[in-house]
Z-matrix of the N, CA and C atoms (Angstrom, degrees):
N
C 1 1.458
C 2 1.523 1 108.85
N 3 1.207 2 91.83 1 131.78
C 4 2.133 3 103.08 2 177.77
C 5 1.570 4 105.22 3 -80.74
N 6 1.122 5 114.34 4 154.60
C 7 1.489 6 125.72 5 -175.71
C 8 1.751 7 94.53 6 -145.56
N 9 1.351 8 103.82 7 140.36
C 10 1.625 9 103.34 8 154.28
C 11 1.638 10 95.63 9 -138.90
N 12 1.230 11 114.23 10 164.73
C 13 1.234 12 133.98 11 -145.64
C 14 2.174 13 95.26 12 -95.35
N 15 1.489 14 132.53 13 140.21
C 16 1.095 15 130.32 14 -172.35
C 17 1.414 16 108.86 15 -161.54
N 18 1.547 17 104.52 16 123.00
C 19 2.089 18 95.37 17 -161.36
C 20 1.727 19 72.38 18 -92.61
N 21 1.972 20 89.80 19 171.27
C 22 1.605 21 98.42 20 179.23
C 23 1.467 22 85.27 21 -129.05
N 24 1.480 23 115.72 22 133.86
C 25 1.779 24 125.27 23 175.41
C 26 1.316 25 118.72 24 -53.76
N 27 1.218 26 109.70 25 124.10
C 28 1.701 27 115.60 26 178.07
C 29 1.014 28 108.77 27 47.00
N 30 1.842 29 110.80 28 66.55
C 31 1.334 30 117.54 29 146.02
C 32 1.150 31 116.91 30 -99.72
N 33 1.567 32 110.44 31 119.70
C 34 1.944 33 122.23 32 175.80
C 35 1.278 34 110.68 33 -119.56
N 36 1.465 35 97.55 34 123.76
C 37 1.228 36 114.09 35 163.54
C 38 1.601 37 117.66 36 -85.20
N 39 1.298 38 128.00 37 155.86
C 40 1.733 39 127.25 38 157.41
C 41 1.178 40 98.86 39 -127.26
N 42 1.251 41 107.86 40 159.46
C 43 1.500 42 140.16 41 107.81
C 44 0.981 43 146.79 42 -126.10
N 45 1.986 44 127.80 43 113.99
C 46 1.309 45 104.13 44 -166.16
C 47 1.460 46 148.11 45 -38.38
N 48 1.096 47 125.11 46 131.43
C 49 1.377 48 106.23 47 164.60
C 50 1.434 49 143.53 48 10.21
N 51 1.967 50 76.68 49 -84.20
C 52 2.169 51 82.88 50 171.38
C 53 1.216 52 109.19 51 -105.71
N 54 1.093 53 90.17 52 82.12
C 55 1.728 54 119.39 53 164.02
C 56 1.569 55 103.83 54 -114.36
N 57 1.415 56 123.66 55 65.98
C 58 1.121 57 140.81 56 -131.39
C 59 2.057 58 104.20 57 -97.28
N 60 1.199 59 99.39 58 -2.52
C 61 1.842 60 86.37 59 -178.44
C 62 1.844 61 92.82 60 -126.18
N 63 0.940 62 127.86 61 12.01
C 64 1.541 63 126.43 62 179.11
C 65 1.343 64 100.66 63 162.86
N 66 2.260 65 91.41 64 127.41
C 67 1.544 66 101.38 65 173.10
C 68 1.181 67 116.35 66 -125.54
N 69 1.207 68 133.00 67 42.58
C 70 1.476 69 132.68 68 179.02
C 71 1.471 70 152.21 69 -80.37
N 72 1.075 71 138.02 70 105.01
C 73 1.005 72 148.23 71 -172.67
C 74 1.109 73 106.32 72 -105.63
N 75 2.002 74 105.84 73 123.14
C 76 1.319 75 102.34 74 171.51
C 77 1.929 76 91.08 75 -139.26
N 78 1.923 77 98.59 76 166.98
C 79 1.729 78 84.22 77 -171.29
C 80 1.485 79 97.12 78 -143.11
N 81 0.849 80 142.33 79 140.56
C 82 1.907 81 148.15 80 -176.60
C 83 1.383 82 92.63 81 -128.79
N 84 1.411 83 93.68 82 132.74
C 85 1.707 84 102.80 83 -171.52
C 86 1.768 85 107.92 84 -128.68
N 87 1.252 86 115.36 85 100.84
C 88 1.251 87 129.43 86 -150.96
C 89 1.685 88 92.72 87 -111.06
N 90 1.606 89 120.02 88 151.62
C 91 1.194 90 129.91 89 164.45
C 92 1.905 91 103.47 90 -142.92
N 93 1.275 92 151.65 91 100.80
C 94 0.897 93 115.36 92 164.97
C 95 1.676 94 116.39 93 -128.55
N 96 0.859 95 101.17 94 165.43
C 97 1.686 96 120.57 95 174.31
C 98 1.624 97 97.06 96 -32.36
N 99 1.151 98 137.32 97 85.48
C 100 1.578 99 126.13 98 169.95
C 101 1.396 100 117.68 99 170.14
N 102 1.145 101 146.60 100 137.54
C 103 1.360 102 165.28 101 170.24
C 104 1.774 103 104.92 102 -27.32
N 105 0.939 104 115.65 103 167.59
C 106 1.460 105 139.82 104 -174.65
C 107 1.498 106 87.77 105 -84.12
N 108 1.176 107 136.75 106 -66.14
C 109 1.518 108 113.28 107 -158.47
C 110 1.839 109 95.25 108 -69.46
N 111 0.646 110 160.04 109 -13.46
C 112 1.540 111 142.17 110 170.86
C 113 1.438 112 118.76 111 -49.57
N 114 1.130 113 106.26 112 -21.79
C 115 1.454 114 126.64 113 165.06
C 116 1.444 115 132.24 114 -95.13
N 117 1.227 116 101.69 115 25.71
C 118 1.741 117 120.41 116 -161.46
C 119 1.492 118 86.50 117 -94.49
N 120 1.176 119 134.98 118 -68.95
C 121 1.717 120 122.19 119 -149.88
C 122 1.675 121 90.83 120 -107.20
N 123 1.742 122 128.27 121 67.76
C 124 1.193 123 97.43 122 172.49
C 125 1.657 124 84.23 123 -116.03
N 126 1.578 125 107.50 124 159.63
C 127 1.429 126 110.42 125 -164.11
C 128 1.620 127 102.32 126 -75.68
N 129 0.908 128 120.94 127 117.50
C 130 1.700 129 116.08 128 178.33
C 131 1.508 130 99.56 129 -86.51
N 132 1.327 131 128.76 130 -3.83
C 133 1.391 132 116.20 131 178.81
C 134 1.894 133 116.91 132 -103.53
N 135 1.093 134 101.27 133 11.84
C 136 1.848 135 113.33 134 -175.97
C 137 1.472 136 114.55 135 -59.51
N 138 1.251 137 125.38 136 -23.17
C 139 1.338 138 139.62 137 170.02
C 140 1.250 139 102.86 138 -64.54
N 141 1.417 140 131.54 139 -65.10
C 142 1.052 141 144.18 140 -130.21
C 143 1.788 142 116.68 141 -51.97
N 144 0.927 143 152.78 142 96.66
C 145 1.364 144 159.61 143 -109.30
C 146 1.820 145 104.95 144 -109.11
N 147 1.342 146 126.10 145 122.46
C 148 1.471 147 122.59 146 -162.82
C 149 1.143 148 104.63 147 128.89
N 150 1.834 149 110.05 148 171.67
C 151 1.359 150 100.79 149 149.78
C 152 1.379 151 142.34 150 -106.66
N 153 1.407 152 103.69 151 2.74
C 154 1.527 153 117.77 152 174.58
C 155 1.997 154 102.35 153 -129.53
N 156 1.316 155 110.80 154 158.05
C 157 1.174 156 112.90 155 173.94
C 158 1.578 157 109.75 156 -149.24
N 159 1.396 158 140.43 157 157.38
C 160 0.843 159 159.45 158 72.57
C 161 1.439 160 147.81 159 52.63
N 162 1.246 161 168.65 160 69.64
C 163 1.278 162 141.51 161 -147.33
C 164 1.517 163 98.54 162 -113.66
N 165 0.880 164 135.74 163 115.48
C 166 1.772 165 144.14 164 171.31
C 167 1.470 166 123.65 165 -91.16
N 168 1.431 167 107.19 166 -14.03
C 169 1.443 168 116.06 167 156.94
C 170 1.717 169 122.94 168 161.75
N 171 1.322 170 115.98 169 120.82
C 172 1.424 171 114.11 170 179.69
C 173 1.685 172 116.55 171 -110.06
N 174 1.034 173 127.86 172 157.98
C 175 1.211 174 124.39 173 176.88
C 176 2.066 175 114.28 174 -153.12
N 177 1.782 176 105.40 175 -149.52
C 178 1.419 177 90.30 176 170.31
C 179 1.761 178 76.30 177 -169.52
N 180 1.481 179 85.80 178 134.59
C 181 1.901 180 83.81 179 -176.27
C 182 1.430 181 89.15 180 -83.39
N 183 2.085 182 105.28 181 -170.03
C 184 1.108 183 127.18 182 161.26
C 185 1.406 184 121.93 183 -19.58
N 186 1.703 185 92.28 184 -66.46
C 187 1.792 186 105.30 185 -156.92
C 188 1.414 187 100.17 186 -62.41
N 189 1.226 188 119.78 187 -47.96
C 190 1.648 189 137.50 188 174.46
C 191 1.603 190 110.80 189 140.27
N 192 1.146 191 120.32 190 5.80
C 193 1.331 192 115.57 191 156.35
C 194 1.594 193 134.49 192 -42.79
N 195 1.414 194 112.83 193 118.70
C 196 1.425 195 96.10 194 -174.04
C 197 1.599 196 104.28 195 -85.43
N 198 1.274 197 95.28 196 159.57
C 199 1.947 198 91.24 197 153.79
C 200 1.557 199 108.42 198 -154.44
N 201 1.477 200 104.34 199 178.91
C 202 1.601 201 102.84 200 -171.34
C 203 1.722 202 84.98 201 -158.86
N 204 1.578 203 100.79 202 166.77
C 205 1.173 204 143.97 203 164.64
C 206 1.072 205 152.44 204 -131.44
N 207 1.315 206 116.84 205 91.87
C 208 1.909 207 108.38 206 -156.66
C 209 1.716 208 108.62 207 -134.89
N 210 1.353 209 98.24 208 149.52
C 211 1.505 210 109.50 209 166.51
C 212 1.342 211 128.44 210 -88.83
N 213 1.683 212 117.48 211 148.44
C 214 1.608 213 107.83 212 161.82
C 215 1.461 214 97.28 213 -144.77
N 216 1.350 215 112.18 214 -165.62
C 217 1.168 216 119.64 215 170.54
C 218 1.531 217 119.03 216 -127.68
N 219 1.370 218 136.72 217 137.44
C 220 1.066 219 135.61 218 -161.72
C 221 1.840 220 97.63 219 -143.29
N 222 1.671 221 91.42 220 123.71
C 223 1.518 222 123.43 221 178.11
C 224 1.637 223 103.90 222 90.53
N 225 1.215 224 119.85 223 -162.88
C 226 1.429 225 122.43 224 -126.22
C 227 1.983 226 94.88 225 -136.78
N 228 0.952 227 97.79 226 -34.61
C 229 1.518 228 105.93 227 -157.51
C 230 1.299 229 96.68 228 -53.15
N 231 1.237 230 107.46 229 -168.16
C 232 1.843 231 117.00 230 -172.84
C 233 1.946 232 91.16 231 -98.46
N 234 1.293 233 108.82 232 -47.87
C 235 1.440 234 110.60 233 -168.16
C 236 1.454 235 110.86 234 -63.01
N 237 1.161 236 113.79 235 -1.09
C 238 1.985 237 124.34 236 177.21
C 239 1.540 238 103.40 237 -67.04
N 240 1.641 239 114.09 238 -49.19
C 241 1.425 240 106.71 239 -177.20
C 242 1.077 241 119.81 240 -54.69
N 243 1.275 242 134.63 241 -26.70
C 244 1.738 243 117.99 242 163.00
C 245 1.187 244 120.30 243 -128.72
N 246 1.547 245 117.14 244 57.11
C 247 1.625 246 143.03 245 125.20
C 248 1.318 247 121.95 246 -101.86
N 249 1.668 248 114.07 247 64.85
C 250 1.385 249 105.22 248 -179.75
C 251 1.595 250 124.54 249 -59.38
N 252 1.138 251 132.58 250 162.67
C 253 1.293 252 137.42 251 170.90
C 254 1.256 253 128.74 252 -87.72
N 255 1.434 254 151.05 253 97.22
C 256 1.683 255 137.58 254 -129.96
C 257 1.778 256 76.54 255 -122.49
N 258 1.472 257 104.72 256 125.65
C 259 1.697 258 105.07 257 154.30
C 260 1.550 259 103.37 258 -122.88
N 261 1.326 260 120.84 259 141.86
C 262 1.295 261 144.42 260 -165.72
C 263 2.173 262 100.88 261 -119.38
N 264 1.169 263 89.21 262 137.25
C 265 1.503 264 92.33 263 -168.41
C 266 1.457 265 105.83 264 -145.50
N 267 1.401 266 122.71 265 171.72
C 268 1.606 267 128.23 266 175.79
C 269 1.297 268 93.16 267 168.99
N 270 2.146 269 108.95 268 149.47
C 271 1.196 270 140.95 269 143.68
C 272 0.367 271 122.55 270 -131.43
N 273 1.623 272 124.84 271 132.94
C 274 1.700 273 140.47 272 -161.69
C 275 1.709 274 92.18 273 -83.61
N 276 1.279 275 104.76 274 160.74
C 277 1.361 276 136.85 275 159.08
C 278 2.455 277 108.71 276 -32.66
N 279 1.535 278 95.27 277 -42.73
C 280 1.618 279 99.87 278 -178.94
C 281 1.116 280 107.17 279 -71.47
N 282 1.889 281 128.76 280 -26.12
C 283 1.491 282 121.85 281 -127.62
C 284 1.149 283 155.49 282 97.60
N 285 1.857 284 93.21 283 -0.94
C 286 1.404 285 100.81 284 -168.75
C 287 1.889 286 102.01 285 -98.16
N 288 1.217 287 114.71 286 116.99
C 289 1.764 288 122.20 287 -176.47
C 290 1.491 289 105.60 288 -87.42
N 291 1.267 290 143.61 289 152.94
C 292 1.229 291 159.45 290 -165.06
C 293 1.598 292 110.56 291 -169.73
N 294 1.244 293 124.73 292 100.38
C 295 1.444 294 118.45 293 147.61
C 296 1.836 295 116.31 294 -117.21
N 297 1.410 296 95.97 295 -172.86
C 298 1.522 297 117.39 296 -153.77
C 299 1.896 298 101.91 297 -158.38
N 300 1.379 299 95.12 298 129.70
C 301 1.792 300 89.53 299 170.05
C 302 1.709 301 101.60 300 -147.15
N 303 0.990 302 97.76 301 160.15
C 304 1.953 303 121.68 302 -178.86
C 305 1.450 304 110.86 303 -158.14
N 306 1.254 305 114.86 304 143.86
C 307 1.489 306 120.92 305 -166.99
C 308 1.816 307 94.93 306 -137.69
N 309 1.122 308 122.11 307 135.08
C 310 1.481 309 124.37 308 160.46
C 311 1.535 310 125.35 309 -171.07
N 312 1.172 311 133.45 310 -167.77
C 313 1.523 312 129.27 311 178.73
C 314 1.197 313 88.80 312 -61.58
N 315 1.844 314 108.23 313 177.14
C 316 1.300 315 122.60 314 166.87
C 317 1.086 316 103.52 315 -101.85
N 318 1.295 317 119.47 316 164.19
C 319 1.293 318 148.96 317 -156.09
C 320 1.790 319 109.71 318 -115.43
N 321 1.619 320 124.73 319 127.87
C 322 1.451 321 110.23 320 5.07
C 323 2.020 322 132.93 321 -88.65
N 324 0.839 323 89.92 322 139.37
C 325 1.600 324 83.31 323 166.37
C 326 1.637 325 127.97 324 -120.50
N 327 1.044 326 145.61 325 149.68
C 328 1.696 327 167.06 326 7.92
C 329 2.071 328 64.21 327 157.91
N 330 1.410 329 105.38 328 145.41
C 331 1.614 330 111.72 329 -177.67
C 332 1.313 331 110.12 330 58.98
N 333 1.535 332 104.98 331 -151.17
C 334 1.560 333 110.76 332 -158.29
C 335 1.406 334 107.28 333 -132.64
N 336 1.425 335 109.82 334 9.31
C 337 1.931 336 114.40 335 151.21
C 338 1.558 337 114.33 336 -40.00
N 339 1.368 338 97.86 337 113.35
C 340 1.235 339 116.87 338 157.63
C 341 1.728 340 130.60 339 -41.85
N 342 1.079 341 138.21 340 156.77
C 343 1.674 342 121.01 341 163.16
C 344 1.497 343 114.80 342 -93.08
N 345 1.334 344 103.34 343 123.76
C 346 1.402 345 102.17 344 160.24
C 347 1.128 346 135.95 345 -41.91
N 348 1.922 347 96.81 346 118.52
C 349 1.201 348 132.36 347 -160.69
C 350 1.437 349 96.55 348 -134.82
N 351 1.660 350 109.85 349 125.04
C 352 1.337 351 151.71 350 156.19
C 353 1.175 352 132.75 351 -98.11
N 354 1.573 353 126.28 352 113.93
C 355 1.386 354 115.45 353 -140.63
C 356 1.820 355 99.97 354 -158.93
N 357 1.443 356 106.63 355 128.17
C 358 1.783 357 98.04 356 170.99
C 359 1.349 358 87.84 357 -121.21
N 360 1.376 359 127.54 358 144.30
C 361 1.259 360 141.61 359 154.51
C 362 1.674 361 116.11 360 -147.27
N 363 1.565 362 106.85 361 151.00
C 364 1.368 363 129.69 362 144.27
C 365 1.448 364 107.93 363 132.75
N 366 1.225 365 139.38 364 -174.85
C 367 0.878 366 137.01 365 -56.23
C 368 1.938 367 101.41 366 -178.64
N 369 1.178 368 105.81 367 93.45
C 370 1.633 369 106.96 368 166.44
C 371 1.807 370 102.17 369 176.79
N 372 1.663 371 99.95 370 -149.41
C 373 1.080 372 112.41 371 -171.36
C 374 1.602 373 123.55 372 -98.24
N 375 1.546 374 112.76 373 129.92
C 376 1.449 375 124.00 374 -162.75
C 377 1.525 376 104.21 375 -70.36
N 378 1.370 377 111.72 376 -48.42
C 379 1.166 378 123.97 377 -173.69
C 380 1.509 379 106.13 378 -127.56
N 381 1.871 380 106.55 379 166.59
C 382 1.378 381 82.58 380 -179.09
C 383 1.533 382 118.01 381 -102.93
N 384 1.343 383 108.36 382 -174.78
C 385 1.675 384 113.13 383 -137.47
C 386 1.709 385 121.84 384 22.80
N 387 1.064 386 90.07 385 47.91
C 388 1.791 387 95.50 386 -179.47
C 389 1.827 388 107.96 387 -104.78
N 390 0.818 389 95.06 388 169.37
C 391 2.119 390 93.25 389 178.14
C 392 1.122 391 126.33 390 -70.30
N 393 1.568 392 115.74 391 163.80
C 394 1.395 393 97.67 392 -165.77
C 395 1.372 394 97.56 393 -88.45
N 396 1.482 395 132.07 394 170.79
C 397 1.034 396 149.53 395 176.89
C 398 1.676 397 140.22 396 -155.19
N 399 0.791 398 103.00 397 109.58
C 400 2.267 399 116.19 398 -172.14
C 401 1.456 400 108.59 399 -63.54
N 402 1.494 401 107.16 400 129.53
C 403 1.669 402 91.09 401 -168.39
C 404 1.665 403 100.61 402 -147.14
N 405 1.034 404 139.44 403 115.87
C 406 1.709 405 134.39 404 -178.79
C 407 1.645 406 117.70 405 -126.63
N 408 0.863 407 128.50 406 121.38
C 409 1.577 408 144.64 407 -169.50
C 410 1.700 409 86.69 408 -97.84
N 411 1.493 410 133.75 409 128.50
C 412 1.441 411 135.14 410 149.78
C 413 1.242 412 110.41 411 -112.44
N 414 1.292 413 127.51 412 154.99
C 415 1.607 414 144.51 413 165.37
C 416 1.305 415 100.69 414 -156.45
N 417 2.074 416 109.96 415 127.77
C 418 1.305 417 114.29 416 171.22
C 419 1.539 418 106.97 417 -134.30
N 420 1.294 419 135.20 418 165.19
C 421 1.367 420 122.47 419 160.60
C 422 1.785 421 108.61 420 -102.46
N 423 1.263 422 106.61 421 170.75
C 424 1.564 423 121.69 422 158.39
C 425 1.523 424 121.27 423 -152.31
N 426 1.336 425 125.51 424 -177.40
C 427 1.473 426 122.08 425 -169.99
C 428 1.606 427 79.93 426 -82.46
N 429 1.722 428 91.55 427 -174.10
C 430 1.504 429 112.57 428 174.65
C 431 1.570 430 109.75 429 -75.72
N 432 1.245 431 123.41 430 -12.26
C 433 1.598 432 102.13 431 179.07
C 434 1.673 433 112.46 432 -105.52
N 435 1.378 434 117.09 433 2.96
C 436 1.477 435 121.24 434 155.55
C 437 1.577 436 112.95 435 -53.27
N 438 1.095 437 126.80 436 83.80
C 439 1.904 438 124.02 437 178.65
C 440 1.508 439 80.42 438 -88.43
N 441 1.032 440 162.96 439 -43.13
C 442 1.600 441 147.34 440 -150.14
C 443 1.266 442 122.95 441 -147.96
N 444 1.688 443 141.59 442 139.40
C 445 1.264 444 131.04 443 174.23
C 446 1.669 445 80.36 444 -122.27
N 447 1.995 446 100.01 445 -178.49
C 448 0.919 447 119.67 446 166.93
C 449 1.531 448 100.33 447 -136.48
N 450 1.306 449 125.30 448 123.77
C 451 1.526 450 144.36 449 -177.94
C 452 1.917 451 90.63 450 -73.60
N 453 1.337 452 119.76 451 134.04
C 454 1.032 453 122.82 452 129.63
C 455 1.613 454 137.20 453 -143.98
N 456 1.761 455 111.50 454 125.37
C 457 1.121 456 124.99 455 -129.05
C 458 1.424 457 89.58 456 -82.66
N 459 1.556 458 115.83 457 173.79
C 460 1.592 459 113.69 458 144.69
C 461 0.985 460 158.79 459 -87.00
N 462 1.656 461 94.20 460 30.04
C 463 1.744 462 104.73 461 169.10
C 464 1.011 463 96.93 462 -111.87
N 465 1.310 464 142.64 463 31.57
C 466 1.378 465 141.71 464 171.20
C 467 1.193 466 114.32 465 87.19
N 468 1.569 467 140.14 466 8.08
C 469 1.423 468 154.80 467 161.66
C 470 0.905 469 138.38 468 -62.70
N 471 1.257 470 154.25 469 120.97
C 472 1.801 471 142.33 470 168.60
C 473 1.214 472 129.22 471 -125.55
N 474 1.048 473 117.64 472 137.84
C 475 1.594 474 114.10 473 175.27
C 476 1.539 475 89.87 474 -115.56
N 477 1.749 476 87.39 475 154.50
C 478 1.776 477 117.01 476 155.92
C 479 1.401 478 117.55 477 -99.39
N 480 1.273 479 122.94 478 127.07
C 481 1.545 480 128.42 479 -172.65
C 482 1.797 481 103.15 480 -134.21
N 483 1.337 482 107.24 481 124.78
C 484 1.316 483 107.89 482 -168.63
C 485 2.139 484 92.76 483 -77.25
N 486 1.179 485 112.47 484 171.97
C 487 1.417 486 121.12 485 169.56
C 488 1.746 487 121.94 486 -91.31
N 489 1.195 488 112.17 487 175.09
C 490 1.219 489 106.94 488 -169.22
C 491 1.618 490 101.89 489 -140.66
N 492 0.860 491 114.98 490 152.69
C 493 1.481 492 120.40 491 -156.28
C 494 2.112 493 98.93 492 -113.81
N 495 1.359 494 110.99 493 112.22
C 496 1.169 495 103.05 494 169.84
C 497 1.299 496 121.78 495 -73.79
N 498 1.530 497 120.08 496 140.53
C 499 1.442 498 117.47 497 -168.33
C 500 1.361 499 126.53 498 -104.19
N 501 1.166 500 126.59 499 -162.06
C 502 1.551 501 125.10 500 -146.79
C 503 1.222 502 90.07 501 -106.15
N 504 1.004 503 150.02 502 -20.47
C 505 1.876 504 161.41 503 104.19
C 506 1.349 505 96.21 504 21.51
N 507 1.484 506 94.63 505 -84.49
C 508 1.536 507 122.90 506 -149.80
C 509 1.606 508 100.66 507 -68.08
N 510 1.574 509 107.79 508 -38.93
C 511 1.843 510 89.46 509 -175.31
C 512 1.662 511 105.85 510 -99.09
N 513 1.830 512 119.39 511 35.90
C 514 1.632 513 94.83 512 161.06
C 515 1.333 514 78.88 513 -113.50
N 516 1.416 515 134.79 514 -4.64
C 517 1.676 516 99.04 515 -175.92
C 518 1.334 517 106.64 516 -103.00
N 519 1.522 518 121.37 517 7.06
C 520 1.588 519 115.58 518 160.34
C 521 1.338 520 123.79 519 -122.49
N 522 1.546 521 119.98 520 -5.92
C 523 1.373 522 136.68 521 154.34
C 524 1.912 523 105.72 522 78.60
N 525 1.576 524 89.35 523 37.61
C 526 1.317 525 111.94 524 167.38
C 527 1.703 526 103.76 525 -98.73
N 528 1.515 527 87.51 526 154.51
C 529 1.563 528 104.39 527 -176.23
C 530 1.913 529 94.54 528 -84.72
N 531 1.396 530 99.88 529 179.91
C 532 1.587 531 101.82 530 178.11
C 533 1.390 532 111.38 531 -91.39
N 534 1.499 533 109.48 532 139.62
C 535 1.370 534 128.07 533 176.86
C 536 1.658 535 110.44 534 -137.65
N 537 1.647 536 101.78 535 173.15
C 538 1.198 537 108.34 536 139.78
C 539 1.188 538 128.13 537 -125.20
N 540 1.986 539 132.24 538 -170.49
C 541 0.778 540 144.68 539 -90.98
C 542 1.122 541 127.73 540 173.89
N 543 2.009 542 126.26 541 110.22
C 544 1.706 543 110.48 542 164.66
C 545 1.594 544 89.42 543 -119.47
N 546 1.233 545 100.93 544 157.98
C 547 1.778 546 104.11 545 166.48
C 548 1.691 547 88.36 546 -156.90
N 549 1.884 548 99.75 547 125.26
C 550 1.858 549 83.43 548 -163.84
C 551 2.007 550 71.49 549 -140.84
N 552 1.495 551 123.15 550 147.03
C 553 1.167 552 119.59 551 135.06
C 554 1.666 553 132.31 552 -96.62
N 555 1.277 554 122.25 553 148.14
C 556 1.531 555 93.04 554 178.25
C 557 1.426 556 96.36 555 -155.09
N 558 1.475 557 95.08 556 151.06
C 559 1.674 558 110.62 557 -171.10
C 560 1.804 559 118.37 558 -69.10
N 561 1.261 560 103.47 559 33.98
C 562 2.022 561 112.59 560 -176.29
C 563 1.389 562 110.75 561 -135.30
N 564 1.250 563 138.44 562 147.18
C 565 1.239 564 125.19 563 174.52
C 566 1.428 565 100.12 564 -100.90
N 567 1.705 566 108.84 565 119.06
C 568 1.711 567 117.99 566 176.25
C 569 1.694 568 108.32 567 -115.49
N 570 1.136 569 109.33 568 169.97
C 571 1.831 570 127.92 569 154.28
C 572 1.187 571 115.67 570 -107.90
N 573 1.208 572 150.26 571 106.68
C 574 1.477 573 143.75 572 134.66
C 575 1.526 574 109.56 573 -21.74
N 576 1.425 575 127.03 574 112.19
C 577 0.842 576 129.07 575 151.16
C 578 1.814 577 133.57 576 -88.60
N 579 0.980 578 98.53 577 -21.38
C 580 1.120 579 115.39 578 -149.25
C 581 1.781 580 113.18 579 -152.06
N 582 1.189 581 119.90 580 85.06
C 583 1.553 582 130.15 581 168.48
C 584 1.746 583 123.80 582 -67.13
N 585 0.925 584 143.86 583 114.11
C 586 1.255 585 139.96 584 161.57
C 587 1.502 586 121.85 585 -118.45
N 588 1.311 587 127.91 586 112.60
C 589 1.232 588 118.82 587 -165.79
C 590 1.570 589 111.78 588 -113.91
N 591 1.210 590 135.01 589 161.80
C 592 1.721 591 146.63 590 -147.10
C 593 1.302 592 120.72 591 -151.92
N 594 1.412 593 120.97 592 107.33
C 595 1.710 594 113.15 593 171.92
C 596 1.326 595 120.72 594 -43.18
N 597 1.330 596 112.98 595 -160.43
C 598 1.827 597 133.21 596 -164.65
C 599 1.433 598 75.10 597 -91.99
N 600 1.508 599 129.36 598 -85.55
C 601 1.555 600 111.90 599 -174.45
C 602 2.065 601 134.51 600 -43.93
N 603 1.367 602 108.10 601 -22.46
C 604 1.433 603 95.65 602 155.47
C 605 1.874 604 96.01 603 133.96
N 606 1.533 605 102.03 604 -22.81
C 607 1.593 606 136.07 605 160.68
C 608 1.702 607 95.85 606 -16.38
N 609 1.501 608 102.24 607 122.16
C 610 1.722 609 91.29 608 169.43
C 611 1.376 610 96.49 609 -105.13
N 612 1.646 611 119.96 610 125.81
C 613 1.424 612 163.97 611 -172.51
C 614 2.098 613 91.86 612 -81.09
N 615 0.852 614 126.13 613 -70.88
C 616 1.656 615 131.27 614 179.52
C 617 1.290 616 101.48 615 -142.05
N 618 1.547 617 91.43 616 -175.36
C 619 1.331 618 117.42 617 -177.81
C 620 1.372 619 119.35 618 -167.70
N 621 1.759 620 120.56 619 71.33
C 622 1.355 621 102.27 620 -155.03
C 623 1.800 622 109.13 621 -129.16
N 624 1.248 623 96.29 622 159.34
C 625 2.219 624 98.17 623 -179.01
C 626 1.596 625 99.59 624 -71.09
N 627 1.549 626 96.70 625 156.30
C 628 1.537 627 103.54 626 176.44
C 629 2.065 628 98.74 627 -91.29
N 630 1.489 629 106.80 628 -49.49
C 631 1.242 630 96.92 629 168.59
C 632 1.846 631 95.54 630 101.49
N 633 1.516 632 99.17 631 11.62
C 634 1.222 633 114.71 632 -167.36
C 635 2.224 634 114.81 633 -94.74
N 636 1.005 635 75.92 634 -44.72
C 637 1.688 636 94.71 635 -174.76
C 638 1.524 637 125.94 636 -83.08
């Protein structure tokens, strides 16, 4: 298969800051001569840093971009089990792959640190002369009594996304402690500005800036 090389406009990747045990961003920018399913079985998790990982959520937007979200754990110590490692990934429909990873405590914690948040977003063309299109992959962690955040973006937007509870599955084959969890793709290019997270009773737990947008 032929490939020639095709940047896509205002593509940003993050990772927060204190994303404190791994900050990497790396991006391969693929276009080639071939259909959307050619891109059906490519591993979006090959980056993913450790030796075991996780999957926290995969999908395939509108346009046909896939993306995924998965955890691992990276290094040895005892205090690793609850600094999971979140890598965030996607390939468009052309070929073009993009991931992003951050690792840190869960959230909330002691001050006004944000939770690690891993994030590709924005905004161009999948293919060429094709339409433009807004596109954002999120993955965040939280403790176990975060059941809910509320996203609010910077165009003045928010969504509510309930949490997800990593399972007893998930932490012997990555030797993570238990957490929760968003891993969302969505067909718009947004910023998180603004995290607020909520117990099982409705209790707001934090409320903190990403510091991102």
């Amino acid at each position: 298969m032929n490939y020639s090389k095709y940047e896509m406009p205002s593509m940003r990747i993050r990772a927060l800051p204190r994303a404190t045990l791994v900050s990497v961003v790396s991006i391969l920018l693929w276009v080639g001569a071939c259909d959307a399913s050619s891109f059906d079985s490519f591993p979006l998790w090959k980056d993913v840093p450790g030796r075991s990982f996780a999957k926290l959520g995969e999908g395939r937007l509108k346009s046909g971009t896939r993306w995924g979200v998965y955890a691992s754990r990276v290094g040895s110590r005892r205090t690793r089990r609850e600094e999971p490692c979140i890598s965030a990934a996607r390939i468009t429909v052309g070929g073009r792959y993009t991931d992003a990873h951050g690792c840190g405590p869960l959230a909330p914690q002691p001050g006004s640190d944000p939770p690690v948040y891993v994030t590709i977003t924005g905004s161009g063309q999948n293919e060429l002369n094709g339409p433009v299109v807004g596109e954002s992959v999120l993955g965040m962690t939280f403790k176990y009594q975060v059941r809910s955040v509320l996203l609010r973006f910077s165009n003045a937007t928010e969504m509510a996304h309930r949490t997800r509870l990593f399972n007893a599955k998930q932490m012997v084959k990555t030797g993570l402690a238990k957490f929760r969890y968003i891993a969302i793709g969505l067909q718009r290019d947004v910023c998180v500005q603004e995290v607020v997270g909520y117990s099982a009773t409705g209790g707001q737990l934090f409320s903190r800036q990403t510091d991102l947008c």
